[in-house]
N, C-alpha and C positions, 0 to 999 in steps of 0.2 A: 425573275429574281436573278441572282447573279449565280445563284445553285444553279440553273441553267445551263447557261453558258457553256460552250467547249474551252475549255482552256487550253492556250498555245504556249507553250514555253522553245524558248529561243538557247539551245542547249548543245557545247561545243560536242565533239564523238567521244571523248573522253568522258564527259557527263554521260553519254547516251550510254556507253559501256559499261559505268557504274550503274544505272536502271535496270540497264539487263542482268546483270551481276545478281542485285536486289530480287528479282521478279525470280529468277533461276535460283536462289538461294533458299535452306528449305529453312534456317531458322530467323530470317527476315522478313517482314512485312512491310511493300511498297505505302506508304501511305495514300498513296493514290491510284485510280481504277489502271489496269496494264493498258499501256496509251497504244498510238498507234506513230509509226515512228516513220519519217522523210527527212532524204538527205537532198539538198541543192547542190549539185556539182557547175562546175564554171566548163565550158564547150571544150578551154585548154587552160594549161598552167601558164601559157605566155597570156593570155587572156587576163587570164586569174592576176599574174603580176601587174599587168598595165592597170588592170581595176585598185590595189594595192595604192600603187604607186599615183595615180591618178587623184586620190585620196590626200596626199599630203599631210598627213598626222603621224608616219610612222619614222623612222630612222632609219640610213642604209640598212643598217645591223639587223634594225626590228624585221626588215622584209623579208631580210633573209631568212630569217626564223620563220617568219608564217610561212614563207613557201615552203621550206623545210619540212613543215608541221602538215599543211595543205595537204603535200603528195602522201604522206602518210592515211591523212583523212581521206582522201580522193579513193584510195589504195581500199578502207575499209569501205567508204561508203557504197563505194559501186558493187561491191562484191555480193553475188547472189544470195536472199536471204539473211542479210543485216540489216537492211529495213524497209517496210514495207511497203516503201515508195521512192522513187529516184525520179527528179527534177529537175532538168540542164539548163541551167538559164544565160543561155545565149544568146537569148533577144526576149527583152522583159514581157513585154503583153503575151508573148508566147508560152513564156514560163506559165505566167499567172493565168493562162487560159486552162493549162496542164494541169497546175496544182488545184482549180476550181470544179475540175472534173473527177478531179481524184476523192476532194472531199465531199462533190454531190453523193459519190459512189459510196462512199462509208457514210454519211448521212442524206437520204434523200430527201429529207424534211426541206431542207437548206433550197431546194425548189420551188416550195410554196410555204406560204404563211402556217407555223405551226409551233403549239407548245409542248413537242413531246421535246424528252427528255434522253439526251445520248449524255454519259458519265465518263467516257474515254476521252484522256485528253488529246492531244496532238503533241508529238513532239519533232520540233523542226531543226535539224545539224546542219552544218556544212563550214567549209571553211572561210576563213576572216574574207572579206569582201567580195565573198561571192552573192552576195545581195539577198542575206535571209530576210534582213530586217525589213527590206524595201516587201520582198513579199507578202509577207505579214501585215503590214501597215495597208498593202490592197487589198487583203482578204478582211482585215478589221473594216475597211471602206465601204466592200461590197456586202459583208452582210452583217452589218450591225448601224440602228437607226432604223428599219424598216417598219414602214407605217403599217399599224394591225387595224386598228382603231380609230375613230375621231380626236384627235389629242394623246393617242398613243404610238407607241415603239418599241420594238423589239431588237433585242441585242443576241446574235446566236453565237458568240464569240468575247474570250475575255483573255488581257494575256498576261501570265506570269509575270512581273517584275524580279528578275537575278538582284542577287546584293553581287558586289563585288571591291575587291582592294582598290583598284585600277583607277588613277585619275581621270576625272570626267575628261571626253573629247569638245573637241568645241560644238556648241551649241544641243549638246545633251543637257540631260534637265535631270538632276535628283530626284528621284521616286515615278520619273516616266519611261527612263532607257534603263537606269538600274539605281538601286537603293547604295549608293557608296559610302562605302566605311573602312575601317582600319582591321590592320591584319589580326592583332588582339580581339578585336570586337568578332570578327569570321570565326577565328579560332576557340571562340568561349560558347561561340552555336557550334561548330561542329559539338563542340563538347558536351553539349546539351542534348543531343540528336536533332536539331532543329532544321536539316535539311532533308530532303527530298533525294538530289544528289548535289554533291559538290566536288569542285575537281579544280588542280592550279597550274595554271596556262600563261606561259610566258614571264613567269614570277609574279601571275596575281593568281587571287584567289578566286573562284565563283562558285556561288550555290545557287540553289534552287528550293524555295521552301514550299 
């Protein structure tokens, strides 16, 4: 069932800081199990820009900002004991070799065919085109669809959908890369308590429910 599932949520460090906030906070209650928290850092910021810029959807102005934004995130993420795992991704199969050892190691299940039951989600930061989304979408490849059965399959993986203000990019898809909507409509869930976390980045907004 989809209770199953580890849920991955795709969540910039400023969301990630609001969770921690939440989890550390003694009159709030996380709505969900305290996750377990990886940052993907890029090998360099010249790196990190050419992937940026490489990209072609952003604006001089806008790169500026994310690298701006980046070094800061770079600054938190690497820093000892902010999150549980740190992930370079300098050369993708490499990454994705790292990050699949990382999550055998919190779930061993994830080795052989099995229906036990881990409630912690995953939560994966890092800055604008350091290629979360790409790892994510390997990790959703590798283990989810695995044959248990004669006619069946198993999905050990399920991932968050963000809402966000932010005009779709090309070739994003409504309700697959994020649920978009209007800043009114964000703002009448924050008002609801209807996130998780949520956090506004670059003059949009994103949650997490």
């Amino acid at each position: 069932t989809a209770s199953e599932r580890i849920c991955i949520l795709d969540i910039d460090v400023q969301g990630v800081k609001n969770i921690k906030k939440k989890i550390a906070s003694t009159n709030q209650q996380l709505k969900i199990p305290s996750p377990y928290f990886i940052f993907v850092a890029p090998p360099s910021m010249e790196i990190l820009e050419q992937r940026l810029r490489d990209r072609k959807t952003e604006s001089e102005a806008d790169i500026l900002k994310r690298l701006s934004n980046a070094a800061e995130e770079v600054e938190y993420g690497t820093k000892g004991g902010n999150f549980d795992a740190v992930i370079i991704n300098d050369d993708l199969e490499r990454a994705f070799e790292s990050l699949s050892a990382v999550l055998v190691g919190w779930y061993p299940h994830l080795s052989s065919v099995s229906n036990e039951l881990h409630p912690h989600p995953i939560v994966v930061a890092g800055p604008s085109g350091v290629g979360k989304g790409t790892l994510i979408n390997k990790i959703l490849e590798k283990y989810n669809s695995i044959p248990i059965q004669k006619d069946q399959t198993k999905d050990y993986f399920g991932f968050s959908v963000s809402h966000t203000t932010r005009q779709p990019r090309p070739g994003e898809v409504d309700g697959t890369h994020y649920h978009y909507t209007t800043m009114d409509h964000m703002k009448e869930m924050v008002k609801h308590d209807e996130f998780v976390e949520y956090a506004e980045v670059h003059g949009n907004m994103y949650g997490t429910r």
